[in-house]
C-alpha positions as CSV (number, residue, x, y, z in Angstrom):
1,X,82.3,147.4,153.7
2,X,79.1,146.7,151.2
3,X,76.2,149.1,151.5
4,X,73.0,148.8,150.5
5,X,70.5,150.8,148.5
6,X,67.1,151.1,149.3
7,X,65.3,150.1,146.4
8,X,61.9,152.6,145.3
9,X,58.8,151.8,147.6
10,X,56.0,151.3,144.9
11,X,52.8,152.0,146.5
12,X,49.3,151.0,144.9
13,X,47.5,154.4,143.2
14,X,45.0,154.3,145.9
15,X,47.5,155.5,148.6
16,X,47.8,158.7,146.3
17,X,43.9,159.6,147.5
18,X,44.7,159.1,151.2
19,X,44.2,161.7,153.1
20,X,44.9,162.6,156.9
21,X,44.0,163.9,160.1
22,X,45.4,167.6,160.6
23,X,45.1,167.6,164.0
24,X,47.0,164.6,164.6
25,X,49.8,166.8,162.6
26,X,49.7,169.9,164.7
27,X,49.6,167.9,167.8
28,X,52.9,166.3,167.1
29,X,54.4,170.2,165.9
30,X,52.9,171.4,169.7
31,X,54.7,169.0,171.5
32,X,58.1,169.6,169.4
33,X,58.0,172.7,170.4
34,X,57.4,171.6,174.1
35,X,60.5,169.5,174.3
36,X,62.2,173.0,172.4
37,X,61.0,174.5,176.3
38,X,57.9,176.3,174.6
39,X,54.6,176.7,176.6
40,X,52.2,175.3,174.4
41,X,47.9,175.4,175.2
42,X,46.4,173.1,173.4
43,X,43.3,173.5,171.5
44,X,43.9,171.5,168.6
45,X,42.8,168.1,169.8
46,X,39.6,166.8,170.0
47,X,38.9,165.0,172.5
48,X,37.4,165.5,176.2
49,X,39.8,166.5,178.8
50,X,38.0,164.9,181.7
51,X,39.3,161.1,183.0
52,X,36.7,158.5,182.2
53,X,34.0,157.9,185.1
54,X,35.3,156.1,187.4
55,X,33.0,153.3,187.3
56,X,33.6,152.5,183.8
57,X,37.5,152.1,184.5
58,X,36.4,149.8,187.4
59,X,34.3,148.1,185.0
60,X,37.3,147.5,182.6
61,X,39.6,146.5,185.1
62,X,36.9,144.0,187.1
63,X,36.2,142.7,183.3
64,X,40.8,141.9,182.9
65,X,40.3,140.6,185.8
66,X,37.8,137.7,185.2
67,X,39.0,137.5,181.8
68,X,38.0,139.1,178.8
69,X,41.0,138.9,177.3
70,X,40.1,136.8,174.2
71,X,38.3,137.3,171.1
72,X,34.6,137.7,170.6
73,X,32.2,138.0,167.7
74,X,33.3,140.4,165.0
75,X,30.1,141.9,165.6
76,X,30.9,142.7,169.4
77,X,30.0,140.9,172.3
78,X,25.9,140.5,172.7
79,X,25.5,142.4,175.8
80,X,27.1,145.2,174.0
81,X,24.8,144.7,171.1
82,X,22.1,144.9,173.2
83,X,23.0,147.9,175.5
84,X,23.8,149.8,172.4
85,X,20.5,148.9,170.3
86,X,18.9,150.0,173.4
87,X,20.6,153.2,174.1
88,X,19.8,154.1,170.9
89,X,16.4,153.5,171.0
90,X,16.1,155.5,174.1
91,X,17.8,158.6,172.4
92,X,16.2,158.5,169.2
93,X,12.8,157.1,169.8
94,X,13.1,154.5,167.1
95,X,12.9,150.4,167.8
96,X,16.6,149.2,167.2
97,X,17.3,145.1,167.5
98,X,20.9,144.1,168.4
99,X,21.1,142.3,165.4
100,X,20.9,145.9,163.3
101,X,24.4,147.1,165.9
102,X,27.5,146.3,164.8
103,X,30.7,147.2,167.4
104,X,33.9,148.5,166.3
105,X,37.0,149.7,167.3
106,X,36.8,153.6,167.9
107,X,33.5,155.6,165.0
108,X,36.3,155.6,162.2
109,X,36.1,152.3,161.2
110,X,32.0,153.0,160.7
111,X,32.9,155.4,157.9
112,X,35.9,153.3,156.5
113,X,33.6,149.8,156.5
114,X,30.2,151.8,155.2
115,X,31.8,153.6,152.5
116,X,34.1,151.3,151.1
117,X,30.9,148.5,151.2
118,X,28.2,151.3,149.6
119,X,30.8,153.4,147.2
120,X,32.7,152.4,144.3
121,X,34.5,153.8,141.4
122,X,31.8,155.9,139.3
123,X,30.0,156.7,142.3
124,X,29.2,160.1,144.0
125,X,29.3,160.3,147.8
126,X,27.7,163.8,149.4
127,X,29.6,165.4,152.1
128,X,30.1,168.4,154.0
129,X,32.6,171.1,153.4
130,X,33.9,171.7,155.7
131,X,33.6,168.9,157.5
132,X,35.3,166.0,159.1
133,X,38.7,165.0,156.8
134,X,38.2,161.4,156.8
135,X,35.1,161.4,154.9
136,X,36.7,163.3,151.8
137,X,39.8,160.8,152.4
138,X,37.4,157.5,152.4
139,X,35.6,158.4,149.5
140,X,38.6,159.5,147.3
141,X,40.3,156.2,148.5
142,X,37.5,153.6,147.4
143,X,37.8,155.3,144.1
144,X,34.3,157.4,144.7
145,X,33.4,160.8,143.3
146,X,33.4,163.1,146.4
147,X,30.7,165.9,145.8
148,X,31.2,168.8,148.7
149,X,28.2,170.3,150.5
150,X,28.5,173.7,152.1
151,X,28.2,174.1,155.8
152,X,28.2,178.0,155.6
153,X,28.0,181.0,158.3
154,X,25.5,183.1,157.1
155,X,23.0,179.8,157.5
156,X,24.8,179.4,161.5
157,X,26.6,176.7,159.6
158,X,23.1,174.3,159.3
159,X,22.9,172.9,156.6
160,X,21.4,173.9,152.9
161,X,18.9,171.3,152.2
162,X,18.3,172.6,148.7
163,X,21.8,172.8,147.7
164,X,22.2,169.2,148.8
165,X,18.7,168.2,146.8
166,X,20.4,169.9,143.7
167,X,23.2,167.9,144.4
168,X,22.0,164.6,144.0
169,X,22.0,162.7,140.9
170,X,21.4,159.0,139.2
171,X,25.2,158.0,140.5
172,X,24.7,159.4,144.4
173,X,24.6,156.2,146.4
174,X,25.8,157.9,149.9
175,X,25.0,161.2,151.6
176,X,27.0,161.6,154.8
177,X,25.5,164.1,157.4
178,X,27.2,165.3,160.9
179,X,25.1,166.9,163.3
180,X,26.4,168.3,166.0
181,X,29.1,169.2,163.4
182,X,32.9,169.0,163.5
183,X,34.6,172.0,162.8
184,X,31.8,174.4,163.1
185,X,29.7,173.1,166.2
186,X,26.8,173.4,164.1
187,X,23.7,171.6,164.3
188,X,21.3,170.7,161.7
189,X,17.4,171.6,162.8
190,X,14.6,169.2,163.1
191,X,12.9,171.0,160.4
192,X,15.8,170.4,157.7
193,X,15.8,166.7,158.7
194,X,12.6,166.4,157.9
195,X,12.3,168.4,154.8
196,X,15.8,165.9,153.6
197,X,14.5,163.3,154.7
198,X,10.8,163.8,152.4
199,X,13.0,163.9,149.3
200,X,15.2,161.1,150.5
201,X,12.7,158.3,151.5
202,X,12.4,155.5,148.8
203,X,15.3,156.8,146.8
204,X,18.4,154.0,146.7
205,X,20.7,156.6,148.5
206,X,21.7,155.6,152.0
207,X,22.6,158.2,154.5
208,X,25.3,157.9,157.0
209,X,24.7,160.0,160.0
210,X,27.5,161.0,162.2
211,X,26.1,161.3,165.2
212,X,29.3,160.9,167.7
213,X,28.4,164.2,169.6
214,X,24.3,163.6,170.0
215,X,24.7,164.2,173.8
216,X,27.1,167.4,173.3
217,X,23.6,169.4,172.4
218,X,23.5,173.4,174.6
219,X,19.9,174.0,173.0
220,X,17.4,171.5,172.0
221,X,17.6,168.2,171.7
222,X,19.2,166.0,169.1
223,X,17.8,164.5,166.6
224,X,18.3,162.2,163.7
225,X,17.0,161.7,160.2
226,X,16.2,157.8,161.4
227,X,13.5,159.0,163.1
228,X,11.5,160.1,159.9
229,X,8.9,158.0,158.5
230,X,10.9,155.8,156.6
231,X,14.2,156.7,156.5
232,X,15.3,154.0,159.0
233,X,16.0,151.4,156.9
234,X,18.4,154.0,154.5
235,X,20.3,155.5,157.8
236,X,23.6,153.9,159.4
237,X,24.1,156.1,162.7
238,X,27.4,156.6,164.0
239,X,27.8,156.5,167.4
240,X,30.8,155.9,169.9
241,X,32.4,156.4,173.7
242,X,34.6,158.6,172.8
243,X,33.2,162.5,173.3
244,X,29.9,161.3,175.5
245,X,32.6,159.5,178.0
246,X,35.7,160.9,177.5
247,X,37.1,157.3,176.4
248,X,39.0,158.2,173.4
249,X,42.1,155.7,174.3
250,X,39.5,153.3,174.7
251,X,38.6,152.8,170.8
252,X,35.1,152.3,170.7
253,X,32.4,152.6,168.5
254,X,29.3,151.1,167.4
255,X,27.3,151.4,164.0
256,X,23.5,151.1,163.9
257,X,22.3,149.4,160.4
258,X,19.9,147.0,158.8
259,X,20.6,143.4,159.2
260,X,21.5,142.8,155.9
261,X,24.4,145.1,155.7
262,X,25.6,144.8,159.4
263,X,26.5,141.4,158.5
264,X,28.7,142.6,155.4
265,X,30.1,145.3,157.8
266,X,30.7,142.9,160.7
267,X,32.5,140.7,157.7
268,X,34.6,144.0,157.4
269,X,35.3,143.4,161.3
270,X,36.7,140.1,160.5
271,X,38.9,140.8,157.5
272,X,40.5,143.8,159.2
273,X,40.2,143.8,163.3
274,X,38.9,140.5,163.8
275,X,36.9,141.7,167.1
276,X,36.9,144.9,169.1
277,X,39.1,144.4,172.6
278,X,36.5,142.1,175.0
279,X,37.3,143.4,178.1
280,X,36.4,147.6,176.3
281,X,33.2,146.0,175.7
282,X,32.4,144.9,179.2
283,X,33.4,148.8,180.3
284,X,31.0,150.1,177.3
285,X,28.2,147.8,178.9
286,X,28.3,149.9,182.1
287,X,29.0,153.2,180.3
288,X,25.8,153.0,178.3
289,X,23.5,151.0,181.5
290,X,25.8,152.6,184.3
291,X,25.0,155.9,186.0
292,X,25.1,158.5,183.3
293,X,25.6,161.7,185.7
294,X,29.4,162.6,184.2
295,X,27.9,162.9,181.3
296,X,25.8,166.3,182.0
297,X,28.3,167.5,184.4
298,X,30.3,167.6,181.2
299,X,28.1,169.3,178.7
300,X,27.6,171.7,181.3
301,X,31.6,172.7,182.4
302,X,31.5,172.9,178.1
303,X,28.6,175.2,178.3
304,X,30.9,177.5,180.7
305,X,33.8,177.3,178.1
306,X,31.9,177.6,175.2
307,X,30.3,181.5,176.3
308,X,34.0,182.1,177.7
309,X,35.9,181.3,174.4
310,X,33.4,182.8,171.9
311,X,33.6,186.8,173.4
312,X,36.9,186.1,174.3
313,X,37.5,185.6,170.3
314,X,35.1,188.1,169.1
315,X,37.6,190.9,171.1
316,X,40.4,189.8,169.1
317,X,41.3,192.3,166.2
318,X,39.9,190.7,162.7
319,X,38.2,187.8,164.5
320,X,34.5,187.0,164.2
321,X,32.7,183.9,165.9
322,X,29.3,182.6,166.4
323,X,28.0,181.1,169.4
324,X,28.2,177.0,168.5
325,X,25.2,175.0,169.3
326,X,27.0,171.4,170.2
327,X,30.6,169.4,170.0
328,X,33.2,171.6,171.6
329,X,34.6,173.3,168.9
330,X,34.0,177.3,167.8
331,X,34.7,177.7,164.2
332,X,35.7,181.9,164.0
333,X,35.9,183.7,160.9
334,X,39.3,185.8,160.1
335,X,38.8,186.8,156.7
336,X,39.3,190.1,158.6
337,X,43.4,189.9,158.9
338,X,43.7,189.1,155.4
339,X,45.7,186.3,156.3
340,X,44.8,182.7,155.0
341,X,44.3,180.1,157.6
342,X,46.9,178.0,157.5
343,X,49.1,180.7,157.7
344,X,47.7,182.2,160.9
345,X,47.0,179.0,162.6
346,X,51.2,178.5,162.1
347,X,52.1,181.9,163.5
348,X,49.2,181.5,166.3
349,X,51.2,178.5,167.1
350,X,54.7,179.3,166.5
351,X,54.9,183.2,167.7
352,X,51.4,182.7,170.5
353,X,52.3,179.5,172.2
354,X,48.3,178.1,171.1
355,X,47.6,174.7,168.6
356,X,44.5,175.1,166.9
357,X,43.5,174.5,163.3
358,X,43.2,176.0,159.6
359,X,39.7,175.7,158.6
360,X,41.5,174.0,155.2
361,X,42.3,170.9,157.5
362,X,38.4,170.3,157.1
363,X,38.0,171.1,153.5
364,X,39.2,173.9,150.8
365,X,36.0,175.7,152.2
366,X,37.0,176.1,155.3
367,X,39.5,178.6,154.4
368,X,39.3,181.7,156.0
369,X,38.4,180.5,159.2
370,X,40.7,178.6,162.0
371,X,39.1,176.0,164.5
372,X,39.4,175.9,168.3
373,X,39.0,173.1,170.6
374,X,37.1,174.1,173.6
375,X,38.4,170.9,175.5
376,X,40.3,172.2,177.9
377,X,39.6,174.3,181.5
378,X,38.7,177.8,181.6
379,X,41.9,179.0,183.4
380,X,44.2,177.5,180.1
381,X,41.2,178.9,177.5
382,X,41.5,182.4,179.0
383,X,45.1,182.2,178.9
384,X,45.3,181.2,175.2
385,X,42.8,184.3,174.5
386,X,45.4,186.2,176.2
387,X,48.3,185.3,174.4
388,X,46.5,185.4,170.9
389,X,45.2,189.0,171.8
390,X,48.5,190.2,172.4
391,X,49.8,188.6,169.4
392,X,46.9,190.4,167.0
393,X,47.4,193.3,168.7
394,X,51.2,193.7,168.0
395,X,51.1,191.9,164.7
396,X,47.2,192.2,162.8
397,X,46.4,195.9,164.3
């Protein structure tokens, strides 16, 4: 009987830069260890834990029903262009035209198509650290220079305008900012917009503003460096369905642009998704016109979790968190147990039954802290506070 050997996949040098999503990772471990018989909380994942409002789902399933089950404009369907143009206008208080949206499939795509059309080899992209991982991923992989800002404690993890001022240079082409932030919850004042945006204005560096958690705001209200005199034209927004109406399955997101480069990113669309799915569309109509109630009944059961998980972590031996001010994550500091992060995110895991993440899954400053998602019910939240107690208790006193 022949065999056959597998001859040596040779990938481009580019895949060498990827990078990946940690908590995709850990979530996969969890639910090993689940089918091992383990009780496993989760609070690695993030994503809402509530169903999607009811009249959205009806919305999707009326709109399979009459047919949107072909493909549309790589843009995304008008009426989607339109709802989202004005749902940003309504939120930010700046005039957006549906020509200036362009709809994807899920926020990633956003980064991907901006970055890879604004950055190239010889380039410098500014991003936070720590911070989401697919920016640092997307930049390396166009061939960019990535250039880390901090996001640090002692400033409630707002941002440093100054540091990012002293940061740029003639080859910075991108800043990317997140506000409210993922890991750290933190959320960047009106004041350092402003004071970024007056050094930014009329300088050929575009800003890409993640703003998929603008409605996941406990004090204030959001707001976004578009709305400065003159910084519209050099913001994309990020938005999406995903955290404002728990539709993460659903894969939608929408990018707000100038003309010009919405029709280079929609060209994106074409090369690599063709469309996103019709029939999501129809059900993002009615999410962003339809009754909007879920969404503050939401922010507020996150409200509740949020005060119960932070002094439930600050009793834990060597643990220190602040209070976040939006997402639903809480970003704790354990320099304290002189263990690193990834370390004691693994034993958390392993030896405490709980899935959260090393700080290092955002960025090599995020070690010495561990992330928590806060998307899950009290009763499960306490439990996990519980179970890591115990384990600190036995093992870090």
């Amino acid at each position: 009987m022949s065999t056959v050997t597998q001859k040596a996949l040779h990938l481009a040098e580019r895949m060498s830069r990827l990078g990946t999503e940690t908590a995709f990772e850990v979530l996969v471990r969890a639910r090993a260890l689940e089918a091992q018989g383990k009780e496993i909380i989760h609070l690695e994942i993030g994503e809402p834990d509530f169903a999607t409002p009811a009249n959205i789902v009806e919305a999707g399933a009326r709109a399979l029903r009459d047919g949107w089950t072909h493909y549309g404009p790589s843009a995304g369907l008008p009426q989607l262009r339109e709802a989202a143009a004005e749902y940003t206008a309504r939120h930010s208080g700046i005039p957006v035209d549906p020509s200036e949206v362009v709809i994807t499939p899920g926020g990633k795509p956003i980064m991907f198509f901006v970055i890879l059309a604004l950055a190239q080899r010889g380039d410098e992209v500014l991003y936070p650290n720590p911070g989401f991982p697919i920016y640092e991923s997307m930049i390396n992989f166009v061939g960019a220079q990535a250039v880390p800002y901090g996001l640090r404690e002692d400033q409630d993890f707002d941002v440093d305008i100054q540091e990012i001022i002293d940061k740029i240079t003639d080859r910075t082409r991108l800043l990317i900012l997140n506000s409210p932030q993922n890991p750290t919850g933190g959320v960047i004042s009106p004041e350092g917009l402003k004071a970024l945006a007056d050094k930014l204005v009329g300088r050929e560096i575009a800003v890409l503003s993640d703003e998929i958690y603008h409605q996941l705001i406990y004090e204030g209200e959001h707001s976004s460096i578009a709305q400065f005199p003159g910084m519209k034209d050099q913001t994309i927004i990020l938005n999406g369905f995903s955290k404002t109406y728990a539709m993460t399955g659903w894969r939608m997101g929408w990018g707000v642009m100038r003309p010009d480069l919405a029709r280079w990113i929609a060209q994106l669309m074409t090369n690599c998704n063709s469309c996103t799915a019709s029939f999501s569309q129809i059900a993002g109509v009615e999410a962003l016109r339809g009754d909007q109630s879920s969404v503050g009944v939401m922010r507020e059961e996150f409200r509740r979790r949020r005060s119960v998980i932070v002094e439930g972590l600050n009793r834990i031996p060597g643990f220190g968190c602040k209070q976040p001010h939006g997402a639903f994550y809480v970003f704790p500091n354990i320099k304290e147990t002189k263990w690193t992060s990834g370390s004691l995110a693994d034993a958390i895991l392993k030896e405490a039954g709980v899935a959260c993440l090393a700080g290092t899954a955002f960025g090599a400053w995020g070690e010495g802290y561990l992330r928590f998602s806060f998307a899950n019910s009290v009763e499960n939240i306490q439990k996990a506070l519980g179970w890591i107690g115990d384990w600190a208790n036995e093992k870090l006193a």
